[in-house]
N, C-alpha and C positions, 0 to 999 in steps of 0.2 A: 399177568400176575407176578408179584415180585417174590424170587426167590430164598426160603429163610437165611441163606449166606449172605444175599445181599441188604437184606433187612438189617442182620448186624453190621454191618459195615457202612450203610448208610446212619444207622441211631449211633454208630461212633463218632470220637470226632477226629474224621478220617476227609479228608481234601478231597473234592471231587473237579473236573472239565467237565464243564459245559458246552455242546458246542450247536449252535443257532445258525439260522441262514439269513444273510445278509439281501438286500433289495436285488441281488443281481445273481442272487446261488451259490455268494462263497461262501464256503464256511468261515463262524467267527467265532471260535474257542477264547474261554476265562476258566479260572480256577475260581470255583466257589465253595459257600460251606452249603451243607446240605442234610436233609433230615427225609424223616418218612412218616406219613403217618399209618404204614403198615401196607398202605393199597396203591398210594402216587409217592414219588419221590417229590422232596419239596427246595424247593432255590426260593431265598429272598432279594430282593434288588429294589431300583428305584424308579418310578414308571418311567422316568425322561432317556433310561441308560439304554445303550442299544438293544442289547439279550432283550429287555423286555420292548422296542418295538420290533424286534424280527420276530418274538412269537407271538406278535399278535397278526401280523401280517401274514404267517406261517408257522403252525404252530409243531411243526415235527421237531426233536430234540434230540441229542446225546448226551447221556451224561455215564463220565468214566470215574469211578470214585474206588481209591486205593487203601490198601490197610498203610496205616501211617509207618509203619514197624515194620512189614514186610510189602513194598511197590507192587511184588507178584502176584500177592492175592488181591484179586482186583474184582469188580463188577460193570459192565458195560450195560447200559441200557437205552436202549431207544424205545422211544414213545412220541406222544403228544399233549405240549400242553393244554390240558381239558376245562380249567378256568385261573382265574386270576384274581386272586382276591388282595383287596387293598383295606382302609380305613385302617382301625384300630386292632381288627386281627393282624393286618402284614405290619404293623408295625410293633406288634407284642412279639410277632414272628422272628426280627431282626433279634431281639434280645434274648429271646429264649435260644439262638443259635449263636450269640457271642457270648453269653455264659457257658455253651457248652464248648466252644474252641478256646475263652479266653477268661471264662471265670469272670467275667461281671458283663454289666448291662453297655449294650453299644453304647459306643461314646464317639463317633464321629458324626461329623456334622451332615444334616440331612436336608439336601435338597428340594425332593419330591419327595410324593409321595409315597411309602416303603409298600411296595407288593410282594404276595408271595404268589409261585407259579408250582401251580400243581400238576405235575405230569406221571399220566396213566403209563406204565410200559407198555410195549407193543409185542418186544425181545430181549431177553436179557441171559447174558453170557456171563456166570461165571467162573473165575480161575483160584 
C-alpha cells in the first residue's frame, strides 16, 4: 500500500530512478517521470526499451522518486510490475505525464509502442 507522503510526491512532478534487472541480475537504473494512480506507481516507456523487457522477464522493481525542491524528502519503493498496458491508454499516458513535467503534449518522436507499467508496492520507505 502506498503511503499518503508518497502519493504526494509521486502526483508531483518530482523525478523518479527506476531500477530493473537486467538478463543476468544487474541492476539497470533510469530517471523517469512517474505518476500514481493511488494504488501502483505508474512509469511510461516504449515496449522495445530495456526497463520494459527486464520487467517482463522479471517483474520486481525500484523506484526512488525525490521532492524536486528538497532531494531529502524522498520515497523508496519496491514492488512488482503487476501488468502492462499499451494501445491508446499508454499512449494518452506519455502525455498526460509531459504536460505535467513540461506543460504540453509529448513531442518526441515515437518508436514503439508507448506502455505504461503498473507497479504494486511490495515496501515503501519514506523520508
Amino acid at each position: 500500500m502506498l503511503d499518503p507522503k508518497a502519493i504526494e510526491l509521486l502526483q508531483g512532478p518530482n523525478y523518479a530512478a527506476l531500477t530493473t534487472l537486467m538478463p543476468d541480475g544487474h541492476p539497470q537504473t533510469q530517471i523517469v517521470w512517474v505518476d500514481t494512480d493511488g494504488e501502483h506507481v505508474l512509469v511510461n516507456t516504449e515496449r522495445h526499451r530495456q526497463k520494459a523487457r527486464n520487467v517482463q522477464r522479471d517483474p520486481r522493481v525500484t523506484v526512488l522518486v525525490w521532492d524536486r525542491n528538497d532531494m531529502w524528502h524522498r520515497a523508496e519503493i519496491r514492488g512488482e510490475v503487476v501488468e502492462i498496458v499499451g494501445g491508446e491508454e499508454g499512449r494518452e499516458m506519455i502525455d498526460r505525464l509531459s504536460n505535467k513535467y513540461l506543460g504540453h503534449d509529448y513531442r518526441n518522436p515515437i518508436q514503439s509502442e508507448r506502455v505504461t507499467l503498473k507497479i504494486a508496492p511490495r515496501r515503501v520507505l519514506v523520508q
